[in-house]
C-alpha positions as CSV (number, residue, x, y, z in Angstrom):
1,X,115.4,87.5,91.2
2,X,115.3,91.2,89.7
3,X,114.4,93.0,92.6
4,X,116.9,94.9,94.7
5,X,116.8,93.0,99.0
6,X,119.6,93.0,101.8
7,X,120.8,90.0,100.6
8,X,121.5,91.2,97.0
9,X,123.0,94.3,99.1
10,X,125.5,92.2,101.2
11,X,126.2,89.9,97.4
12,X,127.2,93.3,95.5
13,X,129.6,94.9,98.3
14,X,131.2,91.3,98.5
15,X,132.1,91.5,94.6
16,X,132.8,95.0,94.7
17,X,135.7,93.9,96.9
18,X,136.3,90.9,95.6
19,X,135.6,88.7,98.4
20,X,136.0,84.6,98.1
21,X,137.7,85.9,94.6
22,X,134.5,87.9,93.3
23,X,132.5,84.4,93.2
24,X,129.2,83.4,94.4
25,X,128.4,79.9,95.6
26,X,125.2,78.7,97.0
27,X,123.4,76.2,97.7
28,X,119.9,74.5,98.5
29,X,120.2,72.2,101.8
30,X,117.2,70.7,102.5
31,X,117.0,67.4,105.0
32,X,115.3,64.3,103.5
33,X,112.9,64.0,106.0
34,X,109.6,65.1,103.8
35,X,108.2,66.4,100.9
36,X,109.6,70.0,99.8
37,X,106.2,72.9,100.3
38,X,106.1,76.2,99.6
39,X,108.3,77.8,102.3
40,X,110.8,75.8,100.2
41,X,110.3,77.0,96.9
42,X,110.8,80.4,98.3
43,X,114.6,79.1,99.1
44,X,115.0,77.3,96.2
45,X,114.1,80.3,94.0
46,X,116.2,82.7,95.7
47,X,119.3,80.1,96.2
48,X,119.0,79.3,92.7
49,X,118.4,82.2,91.2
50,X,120.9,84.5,93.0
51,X,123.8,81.5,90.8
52,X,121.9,82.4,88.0
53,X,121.9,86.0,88.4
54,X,125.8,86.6,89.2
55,X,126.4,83.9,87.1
56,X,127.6,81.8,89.8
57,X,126.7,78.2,91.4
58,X,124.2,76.5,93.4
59,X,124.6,73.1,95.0
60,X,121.8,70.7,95.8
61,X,123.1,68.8,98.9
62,X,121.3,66.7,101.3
63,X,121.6,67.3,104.6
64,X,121.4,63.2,105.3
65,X,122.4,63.4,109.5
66,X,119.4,61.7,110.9
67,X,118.8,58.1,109.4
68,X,115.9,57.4,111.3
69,X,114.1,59.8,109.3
70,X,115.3,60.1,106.0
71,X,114.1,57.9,102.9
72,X,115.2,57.6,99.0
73,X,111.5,58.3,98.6
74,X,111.9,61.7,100.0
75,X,115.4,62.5,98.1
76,X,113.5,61.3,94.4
77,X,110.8,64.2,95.3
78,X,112.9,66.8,96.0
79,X,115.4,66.2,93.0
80,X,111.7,66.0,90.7
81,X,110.5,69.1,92.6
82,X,113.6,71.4,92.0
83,X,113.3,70.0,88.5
84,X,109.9,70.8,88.0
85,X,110.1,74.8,89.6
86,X,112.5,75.7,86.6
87,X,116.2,74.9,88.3
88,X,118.8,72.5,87.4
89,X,122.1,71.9,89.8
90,X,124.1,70.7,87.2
91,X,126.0,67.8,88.2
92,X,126.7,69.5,91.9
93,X,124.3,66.9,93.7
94,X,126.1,66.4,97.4
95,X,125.1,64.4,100.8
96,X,126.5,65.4,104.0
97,X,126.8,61.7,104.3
98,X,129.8,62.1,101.5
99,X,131.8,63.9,104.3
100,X,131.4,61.3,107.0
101,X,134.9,60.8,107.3
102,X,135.8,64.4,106.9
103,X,133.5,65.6,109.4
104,X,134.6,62.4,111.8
105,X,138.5,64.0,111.4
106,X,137.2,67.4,112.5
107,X,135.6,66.5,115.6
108,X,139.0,64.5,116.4
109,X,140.7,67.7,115.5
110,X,138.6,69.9,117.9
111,X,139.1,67.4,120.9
112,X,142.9,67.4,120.3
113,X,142.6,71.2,120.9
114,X,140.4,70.5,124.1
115,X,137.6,72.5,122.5
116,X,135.3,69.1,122.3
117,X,135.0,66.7,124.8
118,X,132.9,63.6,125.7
119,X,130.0,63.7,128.1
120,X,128.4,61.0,129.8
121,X,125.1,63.1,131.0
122,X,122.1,61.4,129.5
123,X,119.8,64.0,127.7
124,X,117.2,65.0,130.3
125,X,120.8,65.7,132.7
126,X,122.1,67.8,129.9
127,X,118.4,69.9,130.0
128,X,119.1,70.6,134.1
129,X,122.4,71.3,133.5
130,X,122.0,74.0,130.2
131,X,120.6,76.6,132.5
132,X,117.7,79.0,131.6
133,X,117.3,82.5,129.4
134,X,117.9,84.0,133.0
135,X,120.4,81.5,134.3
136,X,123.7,80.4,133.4
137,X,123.9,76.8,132.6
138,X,126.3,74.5,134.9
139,X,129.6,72.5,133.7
140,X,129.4,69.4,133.0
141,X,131.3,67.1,135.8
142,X,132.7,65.3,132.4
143,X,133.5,68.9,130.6
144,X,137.2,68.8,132.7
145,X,138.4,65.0,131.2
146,X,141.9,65.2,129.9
147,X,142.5,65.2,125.9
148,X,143.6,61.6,125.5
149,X,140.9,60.4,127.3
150,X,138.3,62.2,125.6
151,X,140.2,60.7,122.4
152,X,140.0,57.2,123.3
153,X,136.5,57.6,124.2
154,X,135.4,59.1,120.7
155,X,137.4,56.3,119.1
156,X,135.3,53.6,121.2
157,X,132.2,55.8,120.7
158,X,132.9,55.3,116.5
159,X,134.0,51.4,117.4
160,X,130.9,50.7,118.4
161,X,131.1,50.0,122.0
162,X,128.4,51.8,124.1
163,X,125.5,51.7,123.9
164,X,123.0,54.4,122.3
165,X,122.7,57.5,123.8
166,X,125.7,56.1,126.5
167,X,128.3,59.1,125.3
168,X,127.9,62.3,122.9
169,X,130.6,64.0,121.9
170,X,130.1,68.3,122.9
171,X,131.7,71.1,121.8
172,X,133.6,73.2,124.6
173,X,132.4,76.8,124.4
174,X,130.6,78.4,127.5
175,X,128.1,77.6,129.9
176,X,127.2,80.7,130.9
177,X,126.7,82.3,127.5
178,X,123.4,84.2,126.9
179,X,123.0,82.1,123.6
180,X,121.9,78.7,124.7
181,X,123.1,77.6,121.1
182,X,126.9,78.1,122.7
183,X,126.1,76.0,126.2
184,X,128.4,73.1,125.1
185,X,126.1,71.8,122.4
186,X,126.4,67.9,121.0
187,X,127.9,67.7,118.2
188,X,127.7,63.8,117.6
189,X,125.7,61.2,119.4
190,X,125.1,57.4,118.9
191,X,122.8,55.9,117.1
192,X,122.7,52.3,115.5
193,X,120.2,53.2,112.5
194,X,120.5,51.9,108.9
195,X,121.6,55.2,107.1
196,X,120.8,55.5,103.2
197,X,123.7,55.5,101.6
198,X,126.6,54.3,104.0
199,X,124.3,51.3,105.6
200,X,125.6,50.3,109.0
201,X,129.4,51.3,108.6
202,X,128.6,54.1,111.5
203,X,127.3,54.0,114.9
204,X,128.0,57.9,115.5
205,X,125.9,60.6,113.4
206,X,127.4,64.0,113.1
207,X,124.6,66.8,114.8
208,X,123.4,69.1,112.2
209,X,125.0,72.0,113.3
210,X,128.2,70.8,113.2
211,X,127.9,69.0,109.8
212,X,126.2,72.2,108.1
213,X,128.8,74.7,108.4
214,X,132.0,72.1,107.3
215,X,129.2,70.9,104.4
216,X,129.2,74.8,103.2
217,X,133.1,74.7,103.9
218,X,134.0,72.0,101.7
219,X,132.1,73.1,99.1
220,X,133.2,76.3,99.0
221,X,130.0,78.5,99.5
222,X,130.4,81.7,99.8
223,X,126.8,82.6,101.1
224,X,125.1,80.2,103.2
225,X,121.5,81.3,103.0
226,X,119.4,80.9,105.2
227,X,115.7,81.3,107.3
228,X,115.4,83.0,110.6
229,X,115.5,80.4,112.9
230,X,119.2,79.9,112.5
231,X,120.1,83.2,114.1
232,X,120.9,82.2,116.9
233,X,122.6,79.3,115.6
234,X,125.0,81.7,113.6
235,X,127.7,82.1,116.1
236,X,127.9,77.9,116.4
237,X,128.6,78.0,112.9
238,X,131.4,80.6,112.8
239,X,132.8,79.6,116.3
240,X,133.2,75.8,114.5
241,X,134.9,76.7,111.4
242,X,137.0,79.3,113.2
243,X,138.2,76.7,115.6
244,X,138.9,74.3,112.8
245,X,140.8,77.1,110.8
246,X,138.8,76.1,107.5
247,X,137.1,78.4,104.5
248,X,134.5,80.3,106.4
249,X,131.1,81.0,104.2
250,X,129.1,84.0,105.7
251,X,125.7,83.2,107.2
252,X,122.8,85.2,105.9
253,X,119.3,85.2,107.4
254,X,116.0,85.8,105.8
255,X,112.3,85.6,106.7
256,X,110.6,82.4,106.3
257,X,107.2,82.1,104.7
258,X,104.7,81.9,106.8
259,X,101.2,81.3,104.3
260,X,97.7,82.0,105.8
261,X,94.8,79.3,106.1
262,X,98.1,76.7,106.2
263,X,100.6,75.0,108.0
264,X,104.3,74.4,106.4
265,X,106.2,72.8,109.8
266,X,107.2,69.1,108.3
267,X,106.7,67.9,111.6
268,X,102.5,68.7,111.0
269,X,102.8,68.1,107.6
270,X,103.4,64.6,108.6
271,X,100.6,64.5,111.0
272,X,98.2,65.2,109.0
273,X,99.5,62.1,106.3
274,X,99.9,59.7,109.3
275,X,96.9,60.4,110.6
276,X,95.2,60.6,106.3
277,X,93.5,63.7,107.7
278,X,94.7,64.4,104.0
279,X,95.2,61.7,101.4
280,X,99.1,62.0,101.4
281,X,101.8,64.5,100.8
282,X,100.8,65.1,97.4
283,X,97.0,65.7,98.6
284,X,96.1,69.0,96.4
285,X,95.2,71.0,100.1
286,X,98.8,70.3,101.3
287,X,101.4,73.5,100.5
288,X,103.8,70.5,99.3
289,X,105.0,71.4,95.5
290,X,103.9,68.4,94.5
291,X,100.5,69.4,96.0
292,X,100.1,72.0,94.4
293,X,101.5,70.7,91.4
294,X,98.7,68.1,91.4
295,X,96.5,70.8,92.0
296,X,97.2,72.8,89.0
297,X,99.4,75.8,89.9
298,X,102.6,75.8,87.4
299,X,106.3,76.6,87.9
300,X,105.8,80.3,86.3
301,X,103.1,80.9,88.9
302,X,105.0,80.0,92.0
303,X,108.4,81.9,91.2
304,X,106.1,84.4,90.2
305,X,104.5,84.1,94.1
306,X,108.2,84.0,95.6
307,X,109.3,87.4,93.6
308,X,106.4,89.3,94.5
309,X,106.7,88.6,98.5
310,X,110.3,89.5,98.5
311,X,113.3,88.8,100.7
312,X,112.2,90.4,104.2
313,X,114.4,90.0,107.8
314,X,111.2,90.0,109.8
315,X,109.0,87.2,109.7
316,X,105.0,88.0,109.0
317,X,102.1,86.0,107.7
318,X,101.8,86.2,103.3
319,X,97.9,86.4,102.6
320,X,97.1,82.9,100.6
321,X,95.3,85.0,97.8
322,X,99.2,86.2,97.0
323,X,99.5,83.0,95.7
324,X,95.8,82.4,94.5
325,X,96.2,85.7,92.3
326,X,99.9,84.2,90.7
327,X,98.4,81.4,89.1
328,X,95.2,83.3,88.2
329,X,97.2,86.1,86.4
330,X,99.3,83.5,84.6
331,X,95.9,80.8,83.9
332,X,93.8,84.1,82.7
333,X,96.8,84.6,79.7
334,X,97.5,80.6,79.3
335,X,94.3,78.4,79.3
336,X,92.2,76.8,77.7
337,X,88.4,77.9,78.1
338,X,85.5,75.1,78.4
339,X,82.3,75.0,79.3
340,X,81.3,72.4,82.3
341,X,78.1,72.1,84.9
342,X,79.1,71.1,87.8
343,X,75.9,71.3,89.0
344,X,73.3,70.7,86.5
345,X,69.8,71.1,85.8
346,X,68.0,69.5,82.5
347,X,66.9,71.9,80.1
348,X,64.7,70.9,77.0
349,X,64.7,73.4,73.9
350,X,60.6,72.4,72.8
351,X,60.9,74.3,69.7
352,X,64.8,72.4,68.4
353,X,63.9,69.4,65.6
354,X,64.4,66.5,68.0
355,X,67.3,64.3,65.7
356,X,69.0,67.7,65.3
357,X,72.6,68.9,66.8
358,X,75.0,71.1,65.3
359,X,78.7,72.7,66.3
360,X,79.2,76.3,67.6
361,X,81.9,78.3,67.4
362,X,83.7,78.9,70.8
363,X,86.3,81.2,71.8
364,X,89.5,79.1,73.6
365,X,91.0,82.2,74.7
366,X,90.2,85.5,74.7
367,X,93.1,87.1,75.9
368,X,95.1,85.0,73.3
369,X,93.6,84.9,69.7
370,X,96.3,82.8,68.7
371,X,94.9,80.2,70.2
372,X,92.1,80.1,68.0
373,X,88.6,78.3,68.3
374,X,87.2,74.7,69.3
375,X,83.7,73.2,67.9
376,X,80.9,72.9,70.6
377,X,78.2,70.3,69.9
378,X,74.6,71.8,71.0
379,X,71.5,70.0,70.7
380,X,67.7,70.1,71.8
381,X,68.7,68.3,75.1
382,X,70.8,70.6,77.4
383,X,72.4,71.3,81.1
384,X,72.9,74.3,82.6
385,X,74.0,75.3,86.2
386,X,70.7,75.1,88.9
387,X,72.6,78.5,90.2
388,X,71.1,79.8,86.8
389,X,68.0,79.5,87.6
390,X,65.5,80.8,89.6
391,X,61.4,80.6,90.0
392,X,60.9,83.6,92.0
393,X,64.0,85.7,90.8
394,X,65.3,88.8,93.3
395,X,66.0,92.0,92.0
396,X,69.6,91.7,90.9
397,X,68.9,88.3,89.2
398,X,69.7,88.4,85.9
399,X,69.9,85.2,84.5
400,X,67.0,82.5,84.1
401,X,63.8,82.6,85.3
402,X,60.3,81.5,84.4
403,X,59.2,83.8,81.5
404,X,62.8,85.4,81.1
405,X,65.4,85.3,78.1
406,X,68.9,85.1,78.4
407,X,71.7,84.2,76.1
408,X,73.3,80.7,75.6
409,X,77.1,81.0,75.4
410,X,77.9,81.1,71.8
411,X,74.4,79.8,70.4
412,X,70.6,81.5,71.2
413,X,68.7,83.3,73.2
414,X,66.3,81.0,75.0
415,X,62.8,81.7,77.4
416,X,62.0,79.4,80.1
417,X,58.4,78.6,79.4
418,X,57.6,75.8,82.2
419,X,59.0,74.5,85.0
420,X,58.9,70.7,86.1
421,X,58.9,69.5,89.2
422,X,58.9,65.2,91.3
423,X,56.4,64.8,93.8
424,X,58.6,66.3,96.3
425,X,58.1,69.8,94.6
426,X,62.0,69.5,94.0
427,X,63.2,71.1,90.1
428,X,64.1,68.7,87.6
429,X,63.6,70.0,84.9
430,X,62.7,73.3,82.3
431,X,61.1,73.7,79.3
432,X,62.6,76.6,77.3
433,X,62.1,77.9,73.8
434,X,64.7,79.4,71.6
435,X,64.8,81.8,68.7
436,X,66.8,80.4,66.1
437,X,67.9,84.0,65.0
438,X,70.2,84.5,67.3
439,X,72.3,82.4,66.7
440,X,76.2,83.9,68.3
441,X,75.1,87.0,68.6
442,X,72.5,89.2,68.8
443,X,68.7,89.7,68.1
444,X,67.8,90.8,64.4
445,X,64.7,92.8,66.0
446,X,67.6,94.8,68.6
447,X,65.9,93.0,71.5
448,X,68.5,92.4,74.5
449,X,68.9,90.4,77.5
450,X,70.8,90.7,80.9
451,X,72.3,87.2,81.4
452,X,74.8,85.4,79.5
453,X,75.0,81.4,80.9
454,X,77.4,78.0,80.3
455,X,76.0,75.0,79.4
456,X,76.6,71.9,77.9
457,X,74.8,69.5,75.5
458,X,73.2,66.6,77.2
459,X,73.9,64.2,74.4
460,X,77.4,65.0,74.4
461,X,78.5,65.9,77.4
462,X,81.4,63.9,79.3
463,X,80.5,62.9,82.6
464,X,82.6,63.4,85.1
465,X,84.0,63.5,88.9
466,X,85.1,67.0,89.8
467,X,86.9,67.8,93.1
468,X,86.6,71.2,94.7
469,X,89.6,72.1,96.8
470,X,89.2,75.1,99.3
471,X,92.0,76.2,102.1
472,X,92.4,73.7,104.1
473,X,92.5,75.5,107.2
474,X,89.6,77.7,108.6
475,X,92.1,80.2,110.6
476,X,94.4,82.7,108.9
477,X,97.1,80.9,111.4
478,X,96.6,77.9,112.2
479,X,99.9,78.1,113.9
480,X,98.4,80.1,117.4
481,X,95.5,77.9,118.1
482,X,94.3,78.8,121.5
483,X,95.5,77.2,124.9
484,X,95.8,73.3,125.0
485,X,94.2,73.1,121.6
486,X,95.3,70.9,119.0
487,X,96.3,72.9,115.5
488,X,94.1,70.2,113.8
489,X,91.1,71.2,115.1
490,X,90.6,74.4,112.8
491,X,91.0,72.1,109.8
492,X,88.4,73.5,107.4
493,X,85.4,70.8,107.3
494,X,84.8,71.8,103.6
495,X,88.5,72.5,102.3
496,X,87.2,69.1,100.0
497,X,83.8,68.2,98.2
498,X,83.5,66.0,95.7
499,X,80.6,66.6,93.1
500,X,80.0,62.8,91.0
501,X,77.8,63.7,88.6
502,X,78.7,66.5,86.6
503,X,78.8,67.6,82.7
504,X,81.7,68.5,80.8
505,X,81.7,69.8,77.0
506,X,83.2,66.5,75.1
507,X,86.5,68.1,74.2
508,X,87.6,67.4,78.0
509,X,87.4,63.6,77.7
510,X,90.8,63.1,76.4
511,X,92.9,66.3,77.7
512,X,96.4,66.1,78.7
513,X,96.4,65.2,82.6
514,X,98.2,67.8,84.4
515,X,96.9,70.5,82.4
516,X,94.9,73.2,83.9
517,X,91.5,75.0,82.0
518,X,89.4,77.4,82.3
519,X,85.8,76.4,83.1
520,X,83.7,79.2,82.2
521,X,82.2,81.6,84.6
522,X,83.5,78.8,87.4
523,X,87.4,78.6,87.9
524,X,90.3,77.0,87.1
525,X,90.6,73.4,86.9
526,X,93.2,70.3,86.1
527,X,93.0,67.0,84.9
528,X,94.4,65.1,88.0
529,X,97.1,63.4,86.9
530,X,97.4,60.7,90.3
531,X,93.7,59.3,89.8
532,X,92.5,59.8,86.1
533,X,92.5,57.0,83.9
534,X,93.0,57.5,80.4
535,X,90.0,58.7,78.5
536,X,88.4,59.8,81.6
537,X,90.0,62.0,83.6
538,X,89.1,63.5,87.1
539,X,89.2,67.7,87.3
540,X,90.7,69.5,90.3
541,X,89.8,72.9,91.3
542,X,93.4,75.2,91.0
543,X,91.6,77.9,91.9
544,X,88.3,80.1,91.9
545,X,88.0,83.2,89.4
546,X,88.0,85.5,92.0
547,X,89.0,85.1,95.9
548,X,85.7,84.9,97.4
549,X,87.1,83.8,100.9
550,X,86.9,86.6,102.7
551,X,83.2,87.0,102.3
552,X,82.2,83.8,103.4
553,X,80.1,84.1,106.6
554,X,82.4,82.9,109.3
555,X,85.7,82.4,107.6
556,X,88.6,84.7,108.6
């Protein structure tokens, strides 16, 4: 990350003097709870690329505390997704779980210095007792137990004999501090779940507040990166690596990302899989990386995204067109053109030899003439979009209409002589002549048209499912829904539609799945890569060419 931020500041003063030895150390932490999104890749990219920057570290380390929601499945995507954005952790791949023991010592340590002790207060007891924003919170009656009690009750908490939820273990701070973070937070509590990686050898499960800030320790961070919300949680993590006397890593706060037209808690990102108001968590409307990855956008274009919003210490809402516009800036330079009618409407050439069909020359990229040209079949037989047509044209229509010329891309002019309509008066159909001395450019005689259209040879064309993907919320925040209203009801009713029968140019039967093109005059689109089958693949809408949201009657 190039660009100068607060955090950068606080890095550069720290070498200057020399602090932790003039090294940088961080570290990515997410929980395995979920799939990585967005808000993520803004961490990863600055985490990681701060290491590479200095030329220091990063660590990947799972924060693995709660084994009633964490699952391999969840680990595999995050390791693929930091993959996939352009980072690499080399070898430093760490669970909190590794430091079980370590972390188990440490809570022993802070009860032997009667700054932990064990409370018997069940949960909603420990709510009455914290206090208010206004009111101090009230001691625990178990807060005054002597040291070698408190012991032997951690040891029997870690043998295994209460019950769940009998005992936690709390740290001793102060009850009447105007951070309810400090109010004698838990710091361990018991739970018999089946963990991951250490199975059912514990009982106990260190909170994550307490395991973070030893996690950073042992690993030697130096900056401990992270989003707003754990402000206030700060001075828990320096009071517990004071008390313990162990290497202290400075917290650093930053915004989160907060996207428009989305949600990116985990906690609604699940609802909306549990209850399959999307297909899953790599549904191309979810903000998960590997929704968007399905969905076309590329590495390049999100770190591109995550340098131009910055590193901020206030929290605000980032337009979704900031990230629209990163992968059309990097798809305009990168991808391949076709033609495709999504849409389409029959078109017969009455003056083309029937049996004949020849190949045009089309441009694959204009912004790149290295990338040369591709062969376009074009016969007598043709579709073009029904948007391209109109019988009674308004003023500021320029393309086809009855008794109007406009250009084929890359082959002829062509006139719409007759229109052919079922018995329901519905279009199906346009006869058209063409004049075969235009072909790829213009009229000998200097005669123009206005209106330049796609289309696609009937006898050749691919047919094919195409799936357009639009925001999947209808409000900028979905986030502040009004009173006693669920955030799922502003879901966007048409954030999918699915069009079955539409027309691709033939060189799109057998592309590369994954890989995004551009379909002329229509967007940018990418061979699913979940439900293609080979030889027939299934295109995705990345992205319009333009953001058009904004207009849209009713859309904020």
């Amino acid at each position: 990350m190039n660009d100068s931020n607060f955090i950068k500041e606080i890095i550069d003063k720290d070498l200057k003097i020399r602090k932790n030895d003039g090294r940088l150390h961080t570290r990515f932490p997410p929980e395995p709870n979920g799939y990585l999104h967005i808000g993520h890749a803004k961490s990863i990219c600055l985490n990681f690329g701060l290491a590479k920057e200095y030329e220091g570290l990063c660590n990947l380390r799972f924060d693995d505390t709660n084994p009633e929601k964490e699952e391999v499945e969840y680990i595999d995507s995050i390791k693929e997704d930091v993959k996939w954005l352009g980072f690499d952790w080399d070898g430093r791949l760490y669970y909190a779980s590794d430091y079980f023991e370590k972390l188990y010592k440490h809570a022993v340590q802070l009860i032997e210095k009667g700054k932990a002790y064990v409370c018997d207060l069940t949960m909603e007891e420990m709510r009455a007792y914290r206090g208010t924003l206004t009111e101090p919170g009230k001691d625990s009656p178990h807060r005054t137990r002597e040291i070698e009690e408190n012991l032997e009750l951690f040891k029997e908490m870690h043998d295994g004999k209460f019950e769940d939820a009998a005992r936690v273990l709390r740290a001793k701070i102060d009850m009447a501090s105007g951070n309810l973070t400090m109010r004698d937070p838990v710091l361990y509590r018991i739970r018999r779940a089946e963990h991951h990686r250490t199975g059912d050898k514990w009982c106990i499960y260190p909170m994550y507040d307490f395991t973070h800030c030893i996690s950073d320790s042992i690993e030697g961070i130096t900056h401990s990166i992270c989003t707003l919300e754990f402000e206030n949680n700060r001075p828990l993590y320096d009071w517990i690596l004071d008390q313990l006397g162990i290497h202290h890593p400075q917290q650093i706060e930053f915004a989160r990302l907060n996207l428009g037209h989305t949600v990116l808690s985990k906690r609604k990102l699940l609802d909306l899989v549990e209850e399959k108001r999307v297909t899953g968590w790599d549904d191309p409307r979810m903000p998960t990386i590997s929704g968007l990855r399905r969905r076309g956008y590329t590495p390049a274009s999100i770190r591109d995204f995550c340098k131009k919003i910055g590193i901020a210490k206030f929290n605000s809402i980032v337009d979704i067109v900031v990230l629209e516009n990163s992968i059309r800036e990097e798809l305009n330079k990168t991808a391949q053109r076709a033609m495709a009618v999504l849409n389409p409407l029959k078109v017969v050439i009455e003056n083309y030899p029937e049996e004949e069909e020849e190949t045009l020359d089309a441009i694959n990229n204009p912004e790149d003439p290295d990338m040369g040209i591709r062969k376009v079949p074009f016969s007598r037989e043709l579709y073009i979009e029904r948007d391209d047509f109109q019988e009674e044209p308004h003023k500021k229509f320029f393309r086809l209409a009855p008794g109007r010329e406009v250009r084929l891309r890359y082959a002829y002019f062509v006139k719409c002589t007759e229109v052919i309509k079922d018995v329901k008066g519905e279009i199906i159909e346009l006869r058209c002549t063409y004049d075969p001395e235009t072909r790829g450019g213009d009229s000998p005689d200097g005669r123009k048209v206005k209106g330049t259209i796609h289309w696609v040879s009937s006898k050749h064309a691919y047919k094919s499912e195409v799936r357009l993907y639009d925001h999947l919320f209808t409000e900028r925040d979905p986030n502040k829904t009004k009173k006693d209203q669920d955030f799922k009801e502003t879901i966007n009713p048409e954030s999918l539609e699915v069009l079955s029968t539409c027309y691709l140019e033939p060189s799109l039967k057998n592309v590369k799945l994954g890989i995004s093109y551009q379909f002329e005059r229509l967007g940018y689109f990418c061979a699913d890569p979940v439900d293609s089958k080979e030889g027939a693949p299934i295109f995705n809408r990345t992205v319009s060419l333009r953001d058009t949201w904004g207009k849209v009657k009713g859309k904020s």
